[in-house]
MITI-668931 format. One record per residue (C-alpha): x negated, y, z negated; residue in one letter. Coordinates in pm, whole numbers, plus 50000, padded with zeros to 5 digits. Example, Ala and Ser with C-alpha at 12.3 -4.5 7.8 and 13.67 -1.06 7.14 Angstrom:
// MITI-668931
487704955049220A/486334989449286S/
// end
This chain:
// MITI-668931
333042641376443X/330282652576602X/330732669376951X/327582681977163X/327232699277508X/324412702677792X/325092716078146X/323452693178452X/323732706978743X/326802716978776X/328282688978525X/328622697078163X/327762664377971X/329032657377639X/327982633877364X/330132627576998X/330292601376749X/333822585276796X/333352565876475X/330862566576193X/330692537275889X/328762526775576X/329412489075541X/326912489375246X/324052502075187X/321912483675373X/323902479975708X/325592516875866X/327092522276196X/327452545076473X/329712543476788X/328832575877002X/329782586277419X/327822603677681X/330202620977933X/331092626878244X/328492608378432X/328212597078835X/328392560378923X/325342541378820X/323292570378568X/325562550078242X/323502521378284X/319762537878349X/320612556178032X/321992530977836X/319272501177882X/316892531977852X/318272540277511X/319142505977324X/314952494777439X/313912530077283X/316252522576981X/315042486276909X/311432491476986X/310162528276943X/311472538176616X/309252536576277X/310352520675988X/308812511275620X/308162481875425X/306152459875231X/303332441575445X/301222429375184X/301332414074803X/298562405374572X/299032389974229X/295502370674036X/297642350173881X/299542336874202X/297552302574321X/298902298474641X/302002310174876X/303652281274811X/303392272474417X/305692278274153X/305632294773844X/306282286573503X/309042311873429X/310012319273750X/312942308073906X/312082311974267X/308822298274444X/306242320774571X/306982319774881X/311222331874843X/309752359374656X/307672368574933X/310732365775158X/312722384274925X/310152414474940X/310352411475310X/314102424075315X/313762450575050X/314632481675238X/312382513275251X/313022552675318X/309802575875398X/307592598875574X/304492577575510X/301832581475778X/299772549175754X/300202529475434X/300242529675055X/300272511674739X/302952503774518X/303262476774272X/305812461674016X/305642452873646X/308592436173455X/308742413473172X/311482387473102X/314002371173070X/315702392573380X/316002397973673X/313672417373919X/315872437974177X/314132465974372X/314512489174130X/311232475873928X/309052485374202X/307302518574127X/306222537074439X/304772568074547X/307592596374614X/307132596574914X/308942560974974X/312652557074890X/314012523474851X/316672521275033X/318932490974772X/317842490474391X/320052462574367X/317732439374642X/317392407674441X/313432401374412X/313082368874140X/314472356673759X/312652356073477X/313962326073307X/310912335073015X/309482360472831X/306632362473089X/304942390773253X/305532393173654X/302812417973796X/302342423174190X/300682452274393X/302242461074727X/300872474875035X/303452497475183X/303412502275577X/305102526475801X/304822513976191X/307442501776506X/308102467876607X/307202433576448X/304122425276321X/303722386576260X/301282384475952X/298422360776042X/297772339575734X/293962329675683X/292632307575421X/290302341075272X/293752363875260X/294422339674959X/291192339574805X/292182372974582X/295572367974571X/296672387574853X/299302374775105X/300312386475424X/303962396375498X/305772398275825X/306842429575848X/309812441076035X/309412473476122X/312642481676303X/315262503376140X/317842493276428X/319302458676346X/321082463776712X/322522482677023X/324422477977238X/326092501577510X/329222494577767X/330552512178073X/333762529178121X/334692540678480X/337292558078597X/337892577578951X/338602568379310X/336092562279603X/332862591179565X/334692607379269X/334092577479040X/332732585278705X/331322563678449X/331262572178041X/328542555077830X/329142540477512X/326492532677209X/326932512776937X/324212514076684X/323442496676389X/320812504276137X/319562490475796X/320392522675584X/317142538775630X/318302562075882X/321322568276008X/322722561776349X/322962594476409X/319352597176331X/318092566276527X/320002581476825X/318222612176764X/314502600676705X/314832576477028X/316042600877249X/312992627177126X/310782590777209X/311962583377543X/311162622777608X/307302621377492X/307252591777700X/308652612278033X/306812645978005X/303212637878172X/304782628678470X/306572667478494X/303522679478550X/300462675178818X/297242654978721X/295572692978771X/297702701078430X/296512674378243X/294352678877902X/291772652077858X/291112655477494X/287192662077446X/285622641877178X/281922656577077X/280212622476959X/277482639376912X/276902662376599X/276692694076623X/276722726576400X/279022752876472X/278782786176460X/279082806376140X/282762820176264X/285282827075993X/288612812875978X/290092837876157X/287452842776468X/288032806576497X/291732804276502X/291932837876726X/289392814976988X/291542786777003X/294822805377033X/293542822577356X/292142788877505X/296132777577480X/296592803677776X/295172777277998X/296252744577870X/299752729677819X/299302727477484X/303492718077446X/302652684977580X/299902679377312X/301262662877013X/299562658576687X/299912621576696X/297172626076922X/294362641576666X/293732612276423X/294922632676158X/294892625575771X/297742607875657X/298782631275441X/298172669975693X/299902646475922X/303232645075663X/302882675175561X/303092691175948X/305842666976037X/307712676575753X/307802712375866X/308862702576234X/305332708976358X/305412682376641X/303122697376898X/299622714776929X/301032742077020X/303712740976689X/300922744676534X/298752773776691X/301612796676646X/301292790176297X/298972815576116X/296852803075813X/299462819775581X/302442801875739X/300602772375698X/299932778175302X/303642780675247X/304062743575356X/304422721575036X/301002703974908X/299322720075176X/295952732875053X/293392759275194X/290912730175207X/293542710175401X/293952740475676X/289882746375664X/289622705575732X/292782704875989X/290762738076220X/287272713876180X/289632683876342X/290742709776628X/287262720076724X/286172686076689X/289142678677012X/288932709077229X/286232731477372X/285712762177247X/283782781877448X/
// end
């Protein structure tokens, strides 16, 4: 059980997970309470929460498949038990774990007769499927089955629009489902007399076993906070990012002179309420930082170019390219 405390006002408000399942491993749920809280905050929070837990969460999966040999969505395929189209479908539910930033390939290669579960697809390791067992098609003949994927990492729903040239190659669209909450839902328990009333919120989450409720509870409530901070502080306090369209060169500063420069511009900036979502990073500085918990701009200026070579797969062309992207943002004058 999990049992956390933060003082408001002069209220201490508590949170724990009253219960906690696996159903299988695609389906886990959470049941957590927020306590004590005054007549009317249970519901602000609580439609705040299950719209930040259904809509502002990234998930994984496959948006795209491509096979030469596939004619069209809706043929069939000597050997193949399933049409192309429930194999489609069936790629649409296989469940995906990762810390992609953008997307990826992937693709899958099996020979019959067998079956084709979600174990045959070979991705990067940064994805984790989430089910091996996902059902995908049968092989009812010794045939070859050979499909490239296009792994995604995004929030929401994404309806794929289906135009005649997406099937010229072999490639087809997928909707893609972004959403790693299947649901939420919270209720309202109050208790008290007249002014003393007091409400307790409950959550109930569900998720598809690529994060935990826990987790989803977690990543919504850091969302809903992003969302909040700009308006804690006065239009004077706000950083418009500086983008230099034109080219310039730079002067010949070293690494160092160059990170000392932009660690005292941070003095006058609110550099907390910067986040590297904001820089148009590359996909993979972008893991690599996230990994590590660097989350804001000024995570990462307090980070000194040897902290940052201890970071996994983090190169000293990577740091070189990641100061270029900084200069490229801010003034440095």
């Amino acid at each position: 059980m999990v049992r956390e405390k933060v003082t408001v006002s002069t209220r201490t408000l508590q949170w724990k997970c009253v219960e906690s399942r696996v159903d299988n491993k695609r389906l886990c749920y959470g049941r957590f309470i927020l306590s004590p809280l005054i007549k009317g905050q249970a519901d602000t929070i609580g439609i705040a929460m299950r719209r930040a837990l259904l809509g502002e969460i990234e998930g994984t999966c496959i948006t795209r498949a491509k096979s030469e040999k596939i004619p069209h969505e809706y043929s069939t395929i000597v050997g193949i038990q399933e049409s192309v189209h429930e194999i489609l479908m069936n790629l649409k539910e296989i469940g995906l774990r990762s810390n992609l930033y953008g997307t990826c390939g992937a693709f899958i290669c099996a020979r019959g007769p067998g079956y084709v579960t979600a174990q045959d697809i070979i991705s990067p390791p940064s994805v984790e499927i989430v089910d091996n067992t996902q059902h995908i098609a049968r092989l009812t003949e010794p045939i070859d089955l050979c499909i490239g994927l296009q792994i995604e990492r995004n929030r929401g729903y994404r309806y794929s629009i289906k135009r005649p040239n997406n099937f010229q190659d072999g490639s087809y669209p997928i909707d893609a489902v972004f959403m790693p909450v299947r649901n939420a839902n919270h209720s309202i328990h109050s208790y008290g007399n007249g002014n003393e009333r007091q409400e307790i919120l409950f959550l109930e989450i569900w998720t598809n076993g690529s994060l935990t409720p826990k987790e989803a509870l977690h990543e919504a409530s850091r969302n809903l906070i992003d969302l909040f901070i700009p308006f804690l502080h006065t239009e004077e306090e706000t950083l418009h990012l500086e983008y230099n369209r034109h080219k310039g060169t730079l002067p010949p500063l070293t690494f160092h002179d160059r990170l000392a420069k932009l660690r005292k511009n941070k003095k006058e900036i609110e550099l907390k309420y910067i986040f590297i979502d904001q820089l148009e990073l590359p996909p993979r500085i972008y893991n690599c930082l996230k990994r590590c918990n660097i989350h804001t701009l000024l995570d990462l200026l307090n980070k000194s170019q040897k902290d940052l070579m201890k970071i996994e797969d983090f190169r000293l062309e990577d740091v070189k390219q990641l100061l270029g992207i900084l200069e490229k943002h801010f003034t440095i004058d």
